[in-house]
C-alpha positions in Angstrom: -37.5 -18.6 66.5 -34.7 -21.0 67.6 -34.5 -23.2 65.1 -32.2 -26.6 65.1 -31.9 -26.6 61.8 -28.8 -28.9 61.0 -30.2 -31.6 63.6 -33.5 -31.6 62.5 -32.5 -32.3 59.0 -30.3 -34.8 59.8 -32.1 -36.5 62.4 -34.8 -37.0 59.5 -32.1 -38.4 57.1 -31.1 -40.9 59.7 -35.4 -42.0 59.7 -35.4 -42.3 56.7 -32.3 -44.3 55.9 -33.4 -46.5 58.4 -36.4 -47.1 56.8 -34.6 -47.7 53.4 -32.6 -50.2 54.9 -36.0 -52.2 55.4 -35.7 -55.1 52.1 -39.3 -55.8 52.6 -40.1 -52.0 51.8 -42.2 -51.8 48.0 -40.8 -50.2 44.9 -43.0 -47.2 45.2 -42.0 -46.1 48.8 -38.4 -47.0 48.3 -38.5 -44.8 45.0 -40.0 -41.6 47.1 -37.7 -42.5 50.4 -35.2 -42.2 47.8 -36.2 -38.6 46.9 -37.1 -37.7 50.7 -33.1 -38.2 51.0 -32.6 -36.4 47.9 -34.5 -33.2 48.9 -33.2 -33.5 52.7 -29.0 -34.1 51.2 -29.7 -31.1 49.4 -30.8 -28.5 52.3 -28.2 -30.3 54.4 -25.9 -28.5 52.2 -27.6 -26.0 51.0 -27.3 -26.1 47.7 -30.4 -24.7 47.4 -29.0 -21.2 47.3 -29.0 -21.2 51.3 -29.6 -17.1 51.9 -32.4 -16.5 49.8 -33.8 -19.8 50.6 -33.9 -20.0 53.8 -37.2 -19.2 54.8 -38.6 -21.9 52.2 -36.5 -24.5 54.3 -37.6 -23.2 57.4 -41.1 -23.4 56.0 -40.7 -26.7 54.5 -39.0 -28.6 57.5 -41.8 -27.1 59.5 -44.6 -28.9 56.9 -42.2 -32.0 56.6 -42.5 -32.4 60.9 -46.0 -31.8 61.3 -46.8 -34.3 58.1 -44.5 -36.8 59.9 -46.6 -36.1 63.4 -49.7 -36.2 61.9 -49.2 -39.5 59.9 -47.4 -41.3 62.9 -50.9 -40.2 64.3 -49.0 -38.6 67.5 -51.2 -36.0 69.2 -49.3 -32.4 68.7 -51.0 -31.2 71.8 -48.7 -34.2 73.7 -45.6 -33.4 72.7 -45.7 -29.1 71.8 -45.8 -26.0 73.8 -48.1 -23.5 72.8 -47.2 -22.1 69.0 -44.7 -20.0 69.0 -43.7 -20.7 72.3 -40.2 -22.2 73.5 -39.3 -24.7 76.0 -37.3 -24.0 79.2 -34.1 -24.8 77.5 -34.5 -22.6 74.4 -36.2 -25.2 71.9 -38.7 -24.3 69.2 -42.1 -26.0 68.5 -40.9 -26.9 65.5 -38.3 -28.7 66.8 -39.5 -30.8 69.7 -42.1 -31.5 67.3 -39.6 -33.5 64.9 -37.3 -34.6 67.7 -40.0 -36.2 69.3 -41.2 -38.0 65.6 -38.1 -38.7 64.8 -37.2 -40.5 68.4 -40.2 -42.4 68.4 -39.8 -43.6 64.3 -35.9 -44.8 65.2 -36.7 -46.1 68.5 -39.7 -48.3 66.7 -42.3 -47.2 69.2 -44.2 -47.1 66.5 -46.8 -50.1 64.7 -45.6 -51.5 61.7 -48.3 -49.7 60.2 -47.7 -46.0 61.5 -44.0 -46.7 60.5 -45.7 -47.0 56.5 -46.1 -43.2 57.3 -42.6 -42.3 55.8 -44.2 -42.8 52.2 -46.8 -39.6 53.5 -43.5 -38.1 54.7 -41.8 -38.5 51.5 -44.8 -37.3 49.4 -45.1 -34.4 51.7 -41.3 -33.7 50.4 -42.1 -34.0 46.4 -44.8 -31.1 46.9 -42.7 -28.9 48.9 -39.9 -29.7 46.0 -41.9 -28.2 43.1 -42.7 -25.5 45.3 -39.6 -24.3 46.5 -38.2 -25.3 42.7 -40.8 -22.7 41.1 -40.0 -19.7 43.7 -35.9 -20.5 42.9 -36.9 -20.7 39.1 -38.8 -17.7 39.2 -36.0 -15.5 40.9 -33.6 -17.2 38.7 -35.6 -16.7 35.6 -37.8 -13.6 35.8 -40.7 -15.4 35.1 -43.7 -16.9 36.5 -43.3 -20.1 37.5 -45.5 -21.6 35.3 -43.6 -20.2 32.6 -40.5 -21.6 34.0 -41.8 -24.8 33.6 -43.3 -24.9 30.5 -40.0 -24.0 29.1 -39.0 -27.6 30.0 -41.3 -29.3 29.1 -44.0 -27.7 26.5 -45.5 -31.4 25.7 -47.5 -32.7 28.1 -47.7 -37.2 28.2 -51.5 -38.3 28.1 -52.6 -41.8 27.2 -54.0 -40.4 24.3 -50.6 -39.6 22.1 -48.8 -43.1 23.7 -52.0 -45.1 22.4 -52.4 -43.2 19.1 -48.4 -43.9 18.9 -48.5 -47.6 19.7 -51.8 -48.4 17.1 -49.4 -47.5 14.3 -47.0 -50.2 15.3 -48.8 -53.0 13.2 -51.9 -55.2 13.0 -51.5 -56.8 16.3 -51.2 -53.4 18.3 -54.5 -51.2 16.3 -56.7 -52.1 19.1 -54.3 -51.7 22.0 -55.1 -48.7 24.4 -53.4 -47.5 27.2 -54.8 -47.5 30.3 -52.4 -45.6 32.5 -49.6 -44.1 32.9 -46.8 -43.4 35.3 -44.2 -40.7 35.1 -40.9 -41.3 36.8 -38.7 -38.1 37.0 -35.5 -39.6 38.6 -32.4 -38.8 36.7 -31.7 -35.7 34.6 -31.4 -36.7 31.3 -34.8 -38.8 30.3 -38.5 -38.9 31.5 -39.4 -42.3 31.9 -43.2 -43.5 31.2 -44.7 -46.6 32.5 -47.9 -47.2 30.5 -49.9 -50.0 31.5 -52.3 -51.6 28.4 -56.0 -52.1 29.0 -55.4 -55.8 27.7 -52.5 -57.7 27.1 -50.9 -57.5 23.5 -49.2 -60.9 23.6 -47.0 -61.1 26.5 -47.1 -57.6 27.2 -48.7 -55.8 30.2 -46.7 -52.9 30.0 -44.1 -50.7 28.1 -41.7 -48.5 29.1 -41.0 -45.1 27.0 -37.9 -43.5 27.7 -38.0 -40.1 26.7 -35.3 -37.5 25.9 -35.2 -34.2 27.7 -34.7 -30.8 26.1 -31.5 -30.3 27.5 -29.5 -33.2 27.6 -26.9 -33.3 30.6 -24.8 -36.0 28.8 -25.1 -34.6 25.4 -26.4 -38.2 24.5 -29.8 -39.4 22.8 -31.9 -42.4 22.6 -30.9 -42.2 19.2 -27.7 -42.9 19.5 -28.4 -46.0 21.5 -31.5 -47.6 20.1 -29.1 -50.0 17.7 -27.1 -50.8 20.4 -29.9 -52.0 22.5 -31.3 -54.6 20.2 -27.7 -55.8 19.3 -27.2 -56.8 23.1 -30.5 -58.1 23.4 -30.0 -60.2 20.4 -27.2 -61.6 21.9 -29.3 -62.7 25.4 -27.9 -60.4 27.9 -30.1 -59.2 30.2 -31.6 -55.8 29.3 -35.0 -54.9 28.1 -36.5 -55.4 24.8 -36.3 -52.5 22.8 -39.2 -52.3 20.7 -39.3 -49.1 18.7 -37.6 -45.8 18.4 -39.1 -42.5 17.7 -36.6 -39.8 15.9 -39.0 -36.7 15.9 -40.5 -34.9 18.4 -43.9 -35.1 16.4 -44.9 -37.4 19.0 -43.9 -36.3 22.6 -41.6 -33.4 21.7 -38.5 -35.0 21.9 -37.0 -38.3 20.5 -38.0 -41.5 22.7 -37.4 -45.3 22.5 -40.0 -48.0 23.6 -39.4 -50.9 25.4 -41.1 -54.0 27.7 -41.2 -53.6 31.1 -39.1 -55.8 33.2 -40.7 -56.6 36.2 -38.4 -56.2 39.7 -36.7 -52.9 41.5 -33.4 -51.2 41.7 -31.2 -52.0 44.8 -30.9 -48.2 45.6 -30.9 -44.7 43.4 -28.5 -43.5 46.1 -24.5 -44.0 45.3 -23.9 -44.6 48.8 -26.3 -47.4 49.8 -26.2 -50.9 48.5 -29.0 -52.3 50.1 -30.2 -55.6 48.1 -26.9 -56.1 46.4 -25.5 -59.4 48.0 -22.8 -61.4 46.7 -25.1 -63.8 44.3 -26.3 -60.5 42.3 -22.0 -59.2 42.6 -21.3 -63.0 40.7 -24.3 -62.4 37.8 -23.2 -58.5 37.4 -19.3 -59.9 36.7 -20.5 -62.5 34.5 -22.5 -60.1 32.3 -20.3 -57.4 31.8 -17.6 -60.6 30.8 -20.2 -61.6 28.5 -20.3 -57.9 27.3 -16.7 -57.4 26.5 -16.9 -60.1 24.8 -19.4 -59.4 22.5 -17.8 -58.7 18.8 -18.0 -55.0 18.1 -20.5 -54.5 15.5 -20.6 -52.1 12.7 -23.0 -50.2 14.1 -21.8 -49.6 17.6 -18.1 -48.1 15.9 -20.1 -46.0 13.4 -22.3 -44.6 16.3 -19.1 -44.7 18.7 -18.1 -40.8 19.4 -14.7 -41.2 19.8 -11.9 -43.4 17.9 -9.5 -43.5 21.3 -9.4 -42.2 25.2 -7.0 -39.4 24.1 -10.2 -38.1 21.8 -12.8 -38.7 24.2 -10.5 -36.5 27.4 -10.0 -34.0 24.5 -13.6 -33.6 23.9 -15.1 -33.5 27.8 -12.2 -31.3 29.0 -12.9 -28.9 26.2 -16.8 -28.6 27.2 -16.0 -28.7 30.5 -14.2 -25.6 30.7 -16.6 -24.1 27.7 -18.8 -23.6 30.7 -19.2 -20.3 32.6 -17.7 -21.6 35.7 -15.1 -20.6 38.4 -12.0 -23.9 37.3 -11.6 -26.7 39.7 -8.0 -27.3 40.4 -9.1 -31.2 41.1 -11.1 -30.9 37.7 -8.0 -29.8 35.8 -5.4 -31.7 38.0 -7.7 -34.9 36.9 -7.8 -34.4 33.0 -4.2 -33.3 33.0 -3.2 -36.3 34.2 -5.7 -38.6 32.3 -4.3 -37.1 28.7 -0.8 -37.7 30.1 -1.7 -41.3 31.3 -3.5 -42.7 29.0 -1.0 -45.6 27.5 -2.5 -47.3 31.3 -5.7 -48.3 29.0 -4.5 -49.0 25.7 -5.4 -52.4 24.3 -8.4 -53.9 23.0 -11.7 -52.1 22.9 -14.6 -53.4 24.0 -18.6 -52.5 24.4 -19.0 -50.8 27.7 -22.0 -49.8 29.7 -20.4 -46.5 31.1 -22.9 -46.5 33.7 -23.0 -49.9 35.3 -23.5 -49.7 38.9 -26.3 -51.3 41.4 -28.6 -47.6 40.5 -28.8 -49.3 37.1 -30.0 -52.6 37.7 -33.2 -54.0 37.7 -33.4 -57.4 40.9 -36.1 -59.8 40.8 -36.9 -62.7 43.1 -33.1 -62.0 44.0 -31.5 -62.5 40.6 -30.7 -59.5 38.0 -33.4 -59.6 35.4 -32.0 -56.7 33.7 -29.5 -53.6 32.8 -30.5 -50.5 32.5 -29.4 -46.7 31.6 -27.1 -47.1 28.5 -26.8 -43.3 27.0 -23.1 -43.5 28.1 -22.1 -46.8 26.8 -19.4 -46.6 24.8 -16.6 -48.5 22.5 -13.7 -48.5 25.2 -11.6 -50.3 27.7 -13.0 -53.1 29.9 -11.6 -51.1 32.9 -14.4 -48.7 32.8 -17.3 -50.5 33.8 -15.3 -52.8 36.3 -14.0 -49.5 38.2 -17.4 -47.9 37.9 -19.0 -50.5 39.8 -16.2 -51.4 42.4 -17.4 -49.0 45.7 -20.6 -50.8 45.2 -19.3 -54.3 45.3 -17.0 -53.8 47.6 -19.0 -52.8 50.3 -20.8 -56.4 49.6 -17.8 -58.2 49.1 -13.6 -58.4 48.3 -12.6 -57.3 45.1 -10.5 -59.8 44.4 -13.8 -62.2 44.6 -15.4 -60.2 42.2 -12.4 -60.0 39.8 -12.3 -63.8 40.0 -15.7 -63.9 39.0 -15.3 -61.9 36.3 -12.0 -64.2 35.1 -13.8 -67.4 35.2 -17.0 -66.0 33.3 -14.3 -64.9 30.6 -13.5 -61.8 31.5 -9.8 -60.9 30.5 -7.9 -59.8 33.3 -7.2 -56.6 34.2 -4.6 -54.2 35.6 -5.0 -52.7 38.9 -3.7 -49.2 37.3 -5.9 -49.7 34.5 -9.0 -49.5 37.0 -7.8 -46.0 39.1 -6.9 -44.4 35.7 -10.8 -45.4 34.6 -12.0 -44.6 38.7 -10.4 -41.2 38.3 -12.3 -40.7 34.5 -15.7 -41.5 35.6 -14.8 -39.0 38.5 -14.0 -36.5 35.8 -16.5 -37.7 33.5 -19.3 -37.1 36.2 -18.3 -33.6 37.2 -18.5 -32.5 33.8 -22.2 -33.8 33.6 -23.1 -32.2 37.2 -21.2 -28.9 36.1 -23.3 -28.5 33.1 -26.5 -29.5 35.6 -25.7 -26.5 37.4 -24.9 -24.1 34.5 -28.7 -25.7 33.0 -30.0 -24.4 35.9 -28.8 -21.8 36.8 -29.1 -20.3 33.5 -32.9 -20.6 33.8 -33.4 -23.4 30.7 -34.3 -26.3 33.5 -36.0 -26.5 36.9 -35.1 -30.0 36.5 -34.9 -31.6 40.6 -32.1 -33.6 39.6 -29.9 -30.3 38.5 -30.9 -27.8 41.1 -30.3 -30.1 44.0 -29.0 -33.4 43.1 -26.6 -32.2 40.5 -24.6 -30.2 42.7 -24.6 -32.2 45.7 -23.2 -34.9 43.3 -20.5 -32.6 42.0 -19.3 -31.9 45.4 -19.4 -35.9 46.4 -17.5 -36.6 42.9 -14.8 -33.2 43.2 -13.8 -34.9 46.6 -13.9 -38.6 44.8 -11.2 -37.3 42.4 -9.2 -35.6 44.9 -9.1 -38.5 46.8 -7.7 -40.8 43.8 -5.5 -38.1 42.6 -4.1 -38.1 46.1 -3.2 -41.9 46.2 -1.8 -41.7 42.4 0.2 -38.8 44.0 1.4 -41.0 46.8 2.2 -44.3 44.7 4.4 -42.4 42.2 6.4 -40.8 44.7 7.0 -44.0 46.4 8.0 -45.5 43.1 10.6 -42.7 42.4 12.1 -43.3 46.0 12.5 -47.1 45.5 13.9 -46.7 41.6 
């Protein structure tokens, strides 16, 4: 069978971008639009182990398209040759079935109501995922894949064990049941539950339970953050109220922190796309990280702090970074190398910092941030870190210098433009270190986790190439400064 595959998977990325693009698009179908992109980036570049895989991809592009046809409620008959057939020119069924889809989805010859068909599209993709994740565990593994994946996870979340959990939590909760929940697998590190009460306890409609995973990509726990989390919140910053935390895995088999639900979406889960960040949400992100630095450190964020200085904290990633049973990365190396030798460009005050804070880990409503989330990485460190983390984002909405303005007049202290490559170039680092131990998680056979068979190394290549990139224009600006000394 001729089979197109390259365009057909990217002519079904480019559908589905546009649709993401769409603001008016609800939370639900932009979260599984996001992981339609997610499962198509990943057999774009096969990172699903391309030769032994390649007859699930065949297979699953081949469901994806006739999903797609059959939801855009096109009649196959108008626009196939008999099965198995081929056009004059060479083509497969399979794909003039998704070139003629796709073509009529980007040329919007479809109703507004046909076009809501990418959410049965993107559905279509999360069952083939588990599918084609269980056959890779299983030859990765030896084992069936159910027992693959109860390896992961041998603690299953019913409303049962969240409402027996919540009744202990004092006189005004023993009556409180809930009365579903959701389970949101984006990420690779925690599970995230969103369990809706039967009736109100207060205020509260909902609670959000963040739950740690057996293996931990970032080595971090809710533990280690729970403190933290009221601290800021005390302080009025915008982030959810943490309610409890749960040390033991009596509960739900792993350590897990509760919270209330903020109502409102995330921009994008995809790095690369900014859509809903405009430059009113760029001016409240620089005033609450200024608001952050400026927070007094308290005791307990430098007792639960991991690392007194930078030079510690490079010590301790580039050491488990090449603990792992891996070919090296000369960018990898070249990176830390240069971080441990470079590392008087941060030196100064510490401050709190989100580690993570980018338009993925904000919460928008009614076009204003109504909270921060994701903090397993924050840290005690330099203000530099969270103002380079987020700067591709912003700067794709507006100039830099607008945003570092921003940051100034909210009471941010200013900072040096080497200061933010040396911190671009660490999260670089930082990040390939997480993705590389993704991949050694999976392959290994101890997760079938989406995020680290797929996601994770499609990341690792984007963020290898990031650091190569900054590593280049380091390169470049110290040679000029030698030629001009």
């Amino acid at each position: 069978m001729n089979f197109d595959f390259e365009f057909t998977v990217e002519a079904l990325r480019k559908a589905v971008g546009d649709r993401l693009s769409d603001p008016a698009i609800d939370e639900p179908t932009r979260f599984m639009l996001g992981r339609t992109d997610q499962l198509l980036k990943a057999m774009a570049l096969g990172s699903w182990h391309a030769k032994p895989m390649e007859n699930e991809h065949r297979q699953a592009i081949e469901a994806i398209g006739r999903s797609l046809i059959d939801s855009l409620g096109m009649n196959q008959s108008d626009v196939l040759p008999p099965s198995g057939q081929s056009d004059n020119d060479g083509t497969s069924d399979i794909d003039r079935t998704l070139r003629s889809a796709v073509e009529a989805l980007c040329a919007d010859k479809v109703s507004a109501r046909q076009r809501e068909c990418i959410q049965a599209l993107a559905l279509k993709c999360g069952s083939l995922e588990n599918e084609i994740l269980e056959r890779e565990a299983a030859r990765t593994t030896n084992t069936p894949p159910e027992s693959a994946r109860q390896s992961v996870s041998a603690v299953s979340y019913t409303k049962a064990k969240l409402t027996n959990f919540i009744r202990s939590k004092g006189s005004e909760w023993h009556s409180a049941t809930i009365d579903a929940i959701t389970v949101l697998n984006v990420g690779g590190t925690k599970d995230t539950i969103i369990a809706v009460l039967k009736e109100p306890v207060g205020s509260l409609q909902r609670l959000v339970f963040r739950v740690d995973r057996p293996v931990q990509l970032t080595r971090t726990s809710v533990v280690d953050e729970f403190e933290l989390l009221q601290y800021v919140y005390a302080a009025k910053l915008p982030i959810p109220h943490p309610l409890w935390l749960e040390t033991s895995g009596e509960v739900l088999g792993q350590p897990f922190v509760v919270m209330e639900h903020v109502d409102g979406s995330v921009p994008s889960l995809d790095p690369d796309c900014t859509t809903g960040l405009t430059p009113t949400i760029c001016q409240q992100m620089a005033t609450f990280l200024a608001e952050l630095h400026n927070l007094p450190i308290p005791h307990s964020a430098v007792r639960g702090a991991r690392f007194s200085d930078f030079s510690e904290r490079l010590r301790y990633f580039y050491d488990w970074y090449i603990s792992l049973a891996r070919a090296p990365s000369i960018v990898v190396d070249s990176a830390f190398a240069w971080l441990m030798a470079s590392t008087s460009l941060v030196d100064g005050p510490r401050v709190l910092v989100h580690g993570d804070f980018n338009h993925r880990n904000l919460m928008l409503a009614d076009g204003k941030l109504s909270a921060v989330l994701d903090w397993e990485t924050w840290q005690v460190g330099h203000r530099a870190e969270d103002l380079a983390y987020c700067r591709p984002g912003v700067s794709a909405v507006m100039p830099w210098v607008e945003f570092l303005a921003m940051y100034e007049r909210a009471g941010g202290t200013p900072v040096h433009e080497d200061a933010l490559k040396y911190c671009e170039l660490w999260s670089y680092a930082r990040n390939c270190v997480y993705l590389v131990t993704a991949e050694s998680e999976y392959r290994s056979g101890r997760t079938n986790n989406f995020f680290c068979a797929s996601v994770g190394p499609i990341e690792l290549l984007s963020q290898t190439k990031a650091a190569a990139r900054v590593l280049a224009q380091i390169s470049q600006a110290t040679r000029f400064q030698q030629t001009t000394e």
